[in-house]
C-alpha positions as CSV (number, residue, x, y, z in Angstrom):
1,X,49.9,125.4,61.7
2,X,49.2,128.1,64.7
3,X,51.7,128.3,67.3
4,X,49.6,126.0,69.8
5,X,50.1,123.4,67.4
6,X,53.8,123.4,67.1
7,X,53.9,123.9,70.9
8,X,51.6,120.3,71.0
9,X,54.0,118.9,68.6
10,X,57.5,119.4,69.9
11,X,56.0,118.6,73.8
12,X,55.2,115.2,72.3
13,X,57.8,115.0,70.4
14,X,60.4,115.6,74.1
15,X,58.5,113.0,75.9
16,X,59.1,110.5,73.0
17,X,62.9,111.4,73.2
18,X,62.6,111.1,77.2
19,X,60.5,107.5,77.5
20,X,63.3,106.0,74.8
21,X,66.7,107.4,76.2
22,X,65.0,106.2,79.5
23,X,63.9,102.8,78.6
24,X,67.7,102.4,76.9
25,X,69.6,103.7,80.3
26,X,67.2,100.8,81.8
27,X,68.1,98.2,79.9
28,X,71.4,99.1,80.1
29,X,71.2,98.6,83.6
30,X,69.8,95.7,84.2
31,X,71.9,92.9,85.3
32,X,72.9,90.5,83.1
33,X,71.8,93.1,80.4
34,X,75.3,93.5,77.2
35,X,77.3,96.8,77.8
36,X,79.9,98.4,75.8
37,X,81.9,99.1,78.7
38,X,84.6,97.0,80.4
39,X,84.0,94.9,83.9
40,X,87.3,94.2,85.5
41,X,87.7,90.7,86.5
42,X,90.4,89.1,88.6
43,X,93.7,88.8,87.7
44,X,94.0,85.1,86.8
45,X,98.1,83.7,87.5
46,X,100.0,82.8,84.0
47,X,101.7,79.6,84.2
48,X,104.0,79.8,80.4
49,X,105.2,83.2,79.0
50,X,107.1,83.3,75.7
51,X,107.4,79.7,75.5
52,X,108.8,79.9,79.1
53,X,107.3,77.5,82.0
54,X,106.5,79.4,85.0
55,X,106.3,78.4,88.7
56,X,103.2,78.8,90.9
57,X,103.3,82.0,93.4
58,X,102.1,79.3,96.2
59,X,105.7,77.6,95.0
60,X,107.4,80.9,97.1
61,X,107.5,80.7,100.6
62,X,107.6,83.3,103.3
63,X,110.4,84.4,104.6
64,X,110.3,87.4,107.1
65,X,112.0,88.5,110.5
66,X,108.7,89.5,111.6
67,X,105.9,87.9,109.7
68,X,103.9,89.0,107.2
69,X,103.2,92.8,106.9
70,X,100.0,93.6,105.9
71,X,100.4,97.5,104.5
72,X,96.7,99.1,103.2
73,X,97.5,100.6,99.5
74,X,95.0,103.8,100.9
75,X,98.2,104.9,103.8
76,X,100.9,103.5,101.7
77,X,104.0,105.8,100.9
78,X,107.3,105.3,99.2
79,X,109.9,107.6,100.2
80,X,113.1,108.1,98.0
81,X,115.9,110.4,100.0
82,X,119.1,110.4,101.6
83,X,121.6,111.8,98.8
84,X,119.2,113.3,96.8
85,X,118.5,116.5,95.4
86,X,114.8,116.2,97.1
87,X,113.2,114.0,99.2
88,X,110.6,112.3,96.9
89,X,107.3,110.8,98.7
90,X,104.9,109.1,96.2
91,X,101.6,106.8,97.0
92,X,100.9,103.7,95.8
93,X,98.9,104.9,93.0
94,X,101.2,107.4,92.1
95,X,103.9,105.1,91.8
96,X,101.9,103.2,89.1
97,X,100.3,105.8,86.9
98,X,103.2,107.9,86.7
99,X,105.6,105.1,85.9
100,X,106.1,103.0,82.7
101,X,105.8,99.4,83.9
102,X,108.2,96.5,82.8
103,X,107.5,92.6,82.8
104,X,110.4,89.9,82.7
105,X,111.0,86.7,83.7
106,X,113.5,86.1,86.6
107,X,114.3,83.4,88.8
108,X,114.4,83.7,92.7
109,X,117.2,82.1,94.3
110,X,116.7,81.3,98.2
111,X,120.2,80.4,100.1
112,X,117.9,77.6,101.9
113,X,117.8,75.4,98.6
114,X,114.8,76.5,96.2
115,X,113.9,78.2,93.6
116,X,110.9,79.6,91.8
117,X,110.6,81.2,87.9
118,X,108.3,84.2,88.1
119,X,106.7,86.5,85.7
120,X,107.0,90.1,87.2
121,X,105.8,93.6,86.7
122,X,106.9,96.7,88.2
123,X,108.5,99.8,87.7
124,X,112.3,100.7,87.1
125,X,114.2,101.7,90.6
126,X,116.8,104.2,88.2
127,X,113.0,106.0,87.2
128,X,112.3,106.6,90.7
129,X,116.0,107.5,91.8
130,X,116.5,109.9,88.5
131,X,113.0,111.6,89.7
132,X,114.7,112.8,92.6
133,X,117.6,113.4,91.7
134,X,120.9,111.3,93.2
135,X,123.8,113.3,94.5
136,X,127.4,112.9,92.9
137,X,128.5,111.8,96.4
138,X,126.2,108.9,96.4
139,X,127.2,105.7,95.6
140,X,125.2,102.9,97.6
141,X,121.5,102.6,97.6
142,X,119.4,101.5,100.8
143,X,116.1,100.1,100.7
144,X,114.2,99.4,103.6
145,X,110.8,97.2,104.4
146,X,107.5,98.0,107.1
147,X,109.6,95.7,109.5
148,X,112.9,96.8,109.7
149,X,114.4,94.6,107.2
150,X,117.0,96.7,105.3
151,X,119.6,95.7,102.4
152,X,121.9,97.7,100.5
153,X,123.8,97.6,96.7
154,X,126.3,99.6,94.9
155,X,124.3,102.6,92.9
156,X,125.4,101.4,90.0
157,X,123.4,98.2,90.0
158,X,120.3,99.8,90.0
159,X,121.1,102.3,88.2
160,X,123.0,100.0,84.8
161,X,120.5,97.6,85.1
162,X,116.9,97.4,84.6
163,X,116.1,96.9,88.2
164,X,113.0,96.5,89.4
165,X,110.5,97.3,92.6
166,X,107.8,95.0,91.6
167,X,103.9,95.0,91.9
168,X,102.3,92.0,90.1
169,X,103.4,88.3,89.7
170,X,102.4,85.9,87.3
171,X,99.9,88.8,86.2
172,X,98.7,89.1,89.6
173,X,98.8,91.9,92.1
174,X,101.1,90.8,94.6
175,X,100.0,89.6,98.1
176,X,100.9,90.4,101.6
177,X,102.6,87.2,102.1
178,X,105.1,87.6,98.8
179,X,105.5,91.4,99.6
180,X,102.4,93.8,99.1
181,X,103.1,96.5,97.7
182,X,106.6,96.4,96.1
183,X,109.1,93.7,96.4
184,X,113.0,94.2,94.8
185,X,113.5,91.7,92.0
186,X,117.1,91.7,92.3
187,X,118.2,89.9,89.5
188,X,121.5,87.5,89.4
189,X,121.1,88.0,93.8
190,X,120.5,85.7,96.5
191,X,117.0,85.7,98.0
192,X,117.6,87.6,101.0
193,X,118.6,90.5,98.7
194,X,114.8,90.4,97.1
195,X,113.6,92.8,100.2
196,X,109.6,92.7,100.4
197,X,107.2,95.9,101.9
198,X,109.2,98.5,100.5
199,X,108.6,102.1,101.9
200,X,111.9,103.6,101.5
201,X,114.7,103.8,99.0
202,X,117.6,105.7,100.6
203,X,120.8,106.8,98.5
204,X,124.0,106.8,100.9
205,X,128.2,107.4,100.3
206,X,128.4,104.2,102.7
207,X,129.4,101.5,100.7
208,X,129.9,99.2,103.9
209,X,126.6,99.7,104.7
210,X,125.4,96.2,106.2
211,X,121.4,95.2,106.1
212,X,120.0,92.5,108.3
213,X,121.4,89.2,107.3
214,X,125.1,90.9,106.1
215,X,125.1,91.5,109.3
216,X,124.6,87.7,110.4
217,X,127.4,86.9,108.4
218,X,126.1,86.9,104.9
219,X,127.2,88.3,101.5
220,X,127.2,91.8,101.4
221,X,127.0,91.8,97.3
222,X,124.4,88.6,97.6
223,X,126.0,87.5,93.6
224,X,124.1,84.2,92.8
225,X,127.8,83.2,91.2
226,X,129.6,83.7,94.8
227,X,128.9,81.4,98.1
228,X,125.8,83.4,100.2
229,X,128.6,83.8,103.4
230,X,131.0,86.7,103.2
């Protein structure tokens, strides 16, 4: 075979390997058409986990001193300081990937009669502290929402417990209305403890510290197992 020949052959030979690699990207394409990748759906809401009944999210009102708060996940920051060894700002995205998320079961207690059992998922407020770093003097933590809204716990509670700021519930990302992007699940607390819109977790050496409604009269620990008025 002369070296025209084998030139013939391996040109025909590349257009072969070109028409079938393009005829399979094609076909791959094609709506409808099987992949073996992965399309995300939507999140659909769990009603039962682990044998446990769960309520509906539309079962949770809204509560707010200044209406919803409608925060874009693109802008978002979180912003851990105060008495801490460096002020820690993370985005949304950040938050998530560089966190290990927790799920559990907890019910929400409101002081104006209801109650809702939730599935939620979210990261651990002691991760986020720990990352940067909380002072020996501190001993209260501070978190504060988009509107103002503040409340306040002894350190330790957050920091003994797995507390968490949480993202999803019932398996779905949570909404402006119930708190977009992180709400407190402040477990064994009254409902006005549970702050929504969090952008800032501040560690302090006030332990009076008072947040909106412990101001107004309510309890500054918020215990389920005490009466909501101080």
């Amino acid at each position: 075979m002369n070296t025209r020949s084998s030139r013939m052959i391996a040109l025909v030979t590349a257009v072969v390997v070109i028409a079938v690699v393009a005829a399979f990207v094609i076909l791959e394409l094609r709506p409808g058409s099987p992949s073996n990748g992965t399309t995300p759906l939507a999140a659909a809401e769990v009603r039962s986990y682990q044998g446990q009944d769960l309520s509906s999210i539309s079962d949770v009102p809204e509560n707010a001193i200044a209406g919803t708060q409608y925060l874009n996940e693109s802008d978002y920051q979180l912003t851990v300081t105060g008495l801490t060894a460096t002020t820690k700002v993370s985005t949304y995205r950040e938050i998530l990937d560089n966190h290990r998320h927790y799920s559990k079961v907890v019910t929400l207690d409101c002081v104006e009669g209801w109650s809702v059992r939730i599935l939620w998922e979210g990261v651990l407020v002691r991760d986020l502290i720990n990352e940067a770093g909380a002072d020996p003097r501190a001993n209260t933590v501070i978190f504060h929402a988009a509107d103002g809204y503040t409340t306040s716990f002894p350190l330790s509670y957050v920091m003994d417990n797995d507390i968490i700021i949480a993202y999803k519930m019932n398996n779905v990302t949570i909404d402006a209305e119930h708190g977009f992007p992180f709400r407190l699940v402040a477990e064994d607390k009254w409902g006005y403890k549970w702050i929504k819109w969090i952008d800032e977790i501040e560690l302090s050496d006030n332990p009076d510290y008072q947040g909106y409604w412990e101001q107004r009269g309510y309890s500054e620990s918020g215990n389920l197992s005490e009466s909501q008025y101080s």
